[in-house]
C-alpha positions, 0 to 999 in steps of 0.5 A: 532458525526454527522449523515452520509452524503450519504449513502455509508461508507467507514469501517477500522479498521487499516487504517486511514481516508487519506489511499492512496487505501481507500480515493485516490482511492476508495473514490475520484471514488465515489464522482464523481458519489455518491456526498458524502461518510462518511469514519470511521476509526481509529485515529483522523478524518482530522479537515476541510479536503475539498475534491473538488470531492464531500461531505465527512465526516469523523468518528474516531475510537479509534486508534490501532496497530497490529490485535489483538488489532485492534479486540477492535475496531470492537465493536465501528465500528458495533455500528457506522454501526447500529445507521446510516445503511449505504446503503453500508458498504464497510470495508477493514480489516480481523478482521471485517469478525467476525463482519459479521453475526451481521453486516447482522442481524441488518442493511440493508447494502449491504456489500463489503469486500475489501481484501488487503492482502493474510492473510494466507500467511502473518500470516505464515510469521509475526515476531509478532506472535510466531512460533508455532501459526502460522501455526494454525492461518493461516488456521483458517484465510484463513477458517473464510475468506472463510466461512464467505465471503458468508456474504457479497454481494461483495468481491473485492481484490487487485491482483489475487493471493487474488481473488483465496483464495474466489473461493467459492464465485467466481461470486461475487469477483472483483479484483481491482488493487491497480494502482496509480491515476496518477493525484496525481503523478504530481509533484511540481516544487517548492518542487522538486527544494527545494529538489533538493538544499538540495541533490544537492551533492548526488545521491539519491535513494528512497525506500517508504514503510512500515518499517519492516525487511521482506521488506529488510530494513535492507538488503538495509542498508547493500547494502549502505555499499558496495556501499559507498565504490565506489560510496559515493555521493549515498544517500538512503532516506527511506519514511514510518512509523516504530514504536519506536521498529523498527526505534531503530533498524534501526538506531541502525544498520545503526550506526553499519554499519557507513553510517550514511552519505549514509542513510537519515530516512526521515520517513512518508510523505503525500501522495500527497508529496511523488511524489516530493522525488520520482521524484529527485531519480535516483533508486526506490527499493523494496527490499521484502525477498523471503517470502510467502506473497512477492511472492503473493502480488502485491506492488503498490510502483514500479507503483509509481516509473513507473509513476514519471519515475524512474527505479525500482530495485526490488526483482526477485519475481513474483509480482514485476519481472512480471511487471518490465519485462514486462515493460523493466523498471528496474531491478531485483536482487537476494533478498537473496543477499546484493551484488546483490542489491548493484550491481543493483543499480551501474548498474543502475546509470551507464549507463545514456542512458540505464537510460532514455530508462528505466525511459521512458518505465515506464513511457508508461506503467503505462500510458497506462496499469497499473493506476487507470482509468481502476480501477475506471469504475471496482469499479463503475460497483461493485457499480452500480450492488449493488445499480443500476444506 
C-alpha cells in the first residue's frame, strides 16, 4: 500500500471505493477544487481506475457484511488513519463514531462524519436484530451518536429529518441532499437501443435498489400478479444487491406467484448504466413499507427516475409523497396495499398524455431544484471553512 496522494481521505467501513454518494458526488466535487483525494473502503480497491477530474487512490479494507461484523474492520481503518494523518478524515458509516476518541488523540485530522441514515429508527426497524434488542440498541445508537459528534469538526447529513438527531452540535451540521449529479444520468444511445430490442415486446418498469422486504420487494412481486392478468406485456426489472438468502427467497416467491415471465432479477449494475434501464422504463417505483425509517429518509432513486423522465410511483409517505407532489411527477399509492400499487402502475401506463406531461415535469424539477449542483458549493463551503480557501 502506497502513501496517500492528498491530503483529503475519504473512510467507509460499509460502502465500497465506487459508492454513488461517496466517490460520484463527494469525491468527484473535491477533485475539481483539491486535485486529488485517497478513498479507504472495504472490498478490492478498482485496478487503473482513471478519474478525469483529478489524482485519486484507492485503499481496500477487508470486506464485511452487516454493522456487527462491519465493527472488525475499525481497528485496520484507524490504523490506516494514523500511519498517513490525513489532513481531513472524512468517514460515512455509524460503527466509526467508536472510533472517535482515538482517532482525535493520535492524528491531527480535521473530522467530518458524513450521516447517511437515521440509525435509531433503523435499528427499530431491522429484521436481523432480534426484537427485544432492539429498542435498547437504539437508544444506545441515537446517544453514542449524539455525545460522540462533538468529536468531530463537521457533521454533514443526507436529509433534515438526520440533521434534527445532532441538535447538540447544531452550528457544525451541514445537511447535503443525496441529488443525483445529473451529468451521470446522460444516456447512451447504444445501450438503450440494445435494450430497447431485447424488451422490444414489453412494457418495462423499473425498480433500482436495495434488495430486502422492508423495501416492498415482495409487495411489488405481488403487484406483478394482479396486473399480469390484465396487462401481461408489463415486465418489472429489479436492479440491486441481495444477498444469497434474500435473492432465494425472492426467487422462491416469484415461482410460487408464477410470474416468472413478468419479473426479470437483472440484479447489480454499474453506477453509470443504470441510466440506460431506467431510461427504456415507462414506471420508477418505490415500493418502501410504512416503517420508521421510510417515513424519515429521503430515497435518492425517485430523483433518478425524475431526471431520466419517468414518472415515479412511490409510497404515500412524507419523503417520497413530499416531493412527488410537489413536482406533479407521479404518483403515490397506499404501501400496506398490493392492489393499490397495481392500480398505480395501470393508471400510469394508461393515459399517454398524462404520461408526457408527468415525465417532463420531473424533468424540470430535478433540473432546476433537486441536483447535486447546489450540493457541490454546500460540501465546498463545509470544506473551505475547515481548511480555508
Amino acid at each position: 500500500m502506497g502513501a496517500f496522494t492528498t491530503q483529503i481521505c475519504m473512510l467507509s467501513t460499509g460502502h465500497n471505493h465506487l459508492d454513488d454518494r461517496i466517490y460520484y458526488k463527494e469525491v468527484i466535487s473535491l477533485l475539481k477544487k483539491y486535485g486529488s483525494v485517497s478513498v479507504v473502503a472495504q472490498g478490492t480497491a478498482p485496478p487503473d481506475y482513471k478519474c478525469n477530474e483529478g489524482e485519486i487512490k484507492f485503499f481496500p479494507l477487508k470486506r464485511s457484511g452487516s454493522i456487527l461484523s462491519r465493527l472488525s474492520v475499525v481497528p485496520e481503518a484507524i490504523v490506516t488513519m494514523i500511519k498517513y494523518q490525513p489532513r481531513v478524515c472524512h468517514f460515512h458509516d455509524f460503527e466509526l463514531i467508536f472510533a472517535l476518541p482515538l482517532l482525535r488523540l493520535l492524528t491531527r485530522s480535521k473530522i467530518i462524519y458524513d450521516v447517511h441514515e437515521v440509525y435509531p429508527e433503523m435499528i427499530l426497524d431491522s429484521l436481523k436484530i432480534p426484537r427485544l434488542m432492539r429498542p435498547f440498541l437504539a437508544v444506545v445508537a441515537g446517544l453514542s451518536q449524539k455525545l460522540l459528534a462533538v468529536l468531530t469538526d463537521h457533521v454533514i447529513t443526507t436529509d433534515n429529518d438526520i440533521a434534527s438527531q445532532f441538535n447538540n452540535v447544531r452550528s457544525k451540521v451541514t445537511t447535503i441532499f443525496n441529488y443525483p449529479r445529473l451529468s451521470l444520468f446522460v444516456s447512451d444511445e447504444k445501450k438503450v437501443s440494445e435494450l430497447g430490442r431485447k424488451y422490444k415486446d414489453r412494457i418495462p418498469i423499473i425498480y433500482n435498489g436495495g434488495f430486502n422486504e422492508n423495501k416492498g420487494l415482495f409487495l411489488m412481486i405481488r403487484a406483478m400478479e394482479i396486473i399480469r392478468k390484465s396487462n401481461p406485456e408489463v415486465l418489472l426489472l429489479l436492479l440491486g444487491r441481495a444477498d444469497g438468502n434474500t435473492r432465494l427467497k425472492i426467487d422462491e416467491e416469484i415461482r410460487r406467484r408464477n410470474v416468472e415471465d413478468g419479473i426479470e432479477v437483472v440484479g447489480w449494475v454499474p453506477h453509470r448504466d443504470v441510466v440506460n434501464y431506467i431510461s427504456i422504463s415507462r414506471v420508477g417505483l418505490i415500493a418502501n413499507l410504512p416503517i420508521r425509517k421510510w417515513r424519515k429518509n429521503v430515497p435518492i432513486k425517485q430523483f433518478e427516475y425524475m431526471a431520466c423522465g419517468v414518472p415515479v410511483l412511490g409510497s404515500d409517505l412524507p419523503p417520497v409523497a413530499n416531493y412527488v407532489k410537489a413536482a406533479g411527477c407521479g404518483k403515490v399509492f397506499d404501501p400496506a396495499s398490493a392492489e393499490a400499487l397495481a392500480q398505480g402502475i395501470i393508471d400510469i401506463l394508461k393515459d399517454e398524455d398524462e404520461w408526457r406531461r408527468m415525465s417532463e415535469s420531473g424533468r424540470k424539477a430535478v433540473r432546476e431544484m433537486w441536483n447535486w449542483d447546489a450540493m457541490e458549493e454546500r460540501l465546498l463551503n463545509v470544506y473551505e471553512g475547515l481548511l480555508g480557501r
